[in-house]
N, C-alpha and C positions, 0 to 999 in steps of 0.2 A: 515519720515526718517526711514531706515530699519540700526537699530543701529548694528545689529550681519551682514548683509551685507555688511556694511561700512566699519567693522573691518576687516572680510575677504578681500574686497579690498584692502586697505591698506594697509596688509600684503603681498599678493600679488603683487601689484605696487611694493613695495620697493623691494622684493623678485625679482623682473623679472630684477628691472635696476641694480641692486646689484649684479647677476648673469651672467652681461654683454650683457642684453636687454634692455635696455632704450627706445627703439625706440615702441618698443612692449607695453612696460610699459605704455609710451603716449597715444598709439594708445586705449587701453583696457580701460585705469582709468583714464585719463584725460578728465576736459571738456572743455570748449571753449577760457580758460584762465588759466596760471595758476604763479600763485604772489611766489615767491621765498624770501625767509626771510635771508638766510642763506647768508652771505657773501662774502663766498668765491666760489659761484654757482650764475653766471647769472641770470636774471631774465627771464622768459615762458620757452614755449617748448625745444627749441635748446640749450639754456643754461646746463638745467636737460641733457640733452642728450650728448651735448659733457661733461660735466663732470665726467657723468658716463663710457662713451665710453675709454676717458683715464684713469679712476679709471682701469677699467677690461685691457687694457692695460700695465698699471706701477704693477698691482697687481692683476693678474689673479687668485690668489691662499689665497686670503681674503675669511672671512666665517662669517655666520649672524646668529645669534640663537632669536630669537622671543623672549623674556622672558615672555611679557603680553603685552596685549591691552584692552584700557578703553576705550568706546565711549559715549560721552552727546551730545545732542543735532543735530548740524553740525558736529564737533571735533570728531578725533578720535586721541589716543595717544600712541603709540609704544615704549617698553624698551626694547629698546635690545643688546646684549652682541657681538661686534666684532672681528676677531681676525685677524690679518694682519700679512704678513712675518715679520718672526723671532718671533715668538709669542707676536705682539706686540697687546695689547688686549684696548679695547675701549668699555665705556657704552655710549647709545645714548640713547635721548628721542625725538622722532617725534612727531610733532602733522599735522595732515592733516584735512582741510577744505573741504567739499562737498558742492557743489552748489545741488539747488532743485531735479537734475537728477539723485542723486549721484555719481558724477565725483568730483575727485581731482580739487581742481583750487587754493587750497593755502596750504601752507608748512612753520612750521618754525622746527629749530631743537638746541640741547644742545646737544656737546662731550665731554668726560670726559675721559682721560684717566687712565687706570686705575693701580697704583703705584705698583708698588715692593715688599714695605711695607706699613702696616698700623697700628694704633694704635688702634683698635678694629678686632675683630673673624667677623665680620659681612664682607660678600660679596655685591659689589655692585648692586647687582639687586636680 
């Protein structure tokens, strides 16, 4: 496995469907499967895809900021900082699974979003 290749895909994938290319997203980083963990997103291909297609729809004007990415093994793991109309802002953590060709084929994720206030100086990511 090409650990710093994995990562740059990965940032990439999420980069293209997030940007309201989903289909593209598919086509480049996906492999012959792909297992969907998340809940409220279908499971395979079309699932990922219509759900992004009406994300970039209802919310053409959402933005994505990378903060970091970790890769072990298969895994690779995404933090990053969202920000959605009205400045509504969100931490996310991705993990994406590569099968042996390195393609995407599994996905789980954590949102958090991110309060008003806090009772610490420390930023979420």
């Amino acid at each position: 496995m090409d650990l710093q290749k994995n990562k740059e895909n990965a940032i990439a994938f999420y980069k293209t469907a997030y940007l309201g290319h989903p289909k593209l997203a598919i086509e480049k980083y996906v492999g012959n499967e792909y297992i969907q963990h998340n809940p409220a997103v279908a499971n395979g291909t079309q699932g990922f895809i219509d759900y992004f297609e009406r994300m970039q729809k209802e919310y053409p004007e959402k933005s994505i900021e990378f903060v970091r990415s970790i890769a072990e093994g298969d895994l690779v793991a995404l933090h990053t900082h969202q920000t959605w109309p009205g400045n509504d802002q969100y931490i996310t953590m991705d993990f994406f699974r590569f099968d042996d060709n390195g393609k995407i084929c599994e996905h789980w994720d954590s949102i958090q979003q991110i309060p008003e206030e806090s009772k610490n100086p420390n930023t979420m990511y």
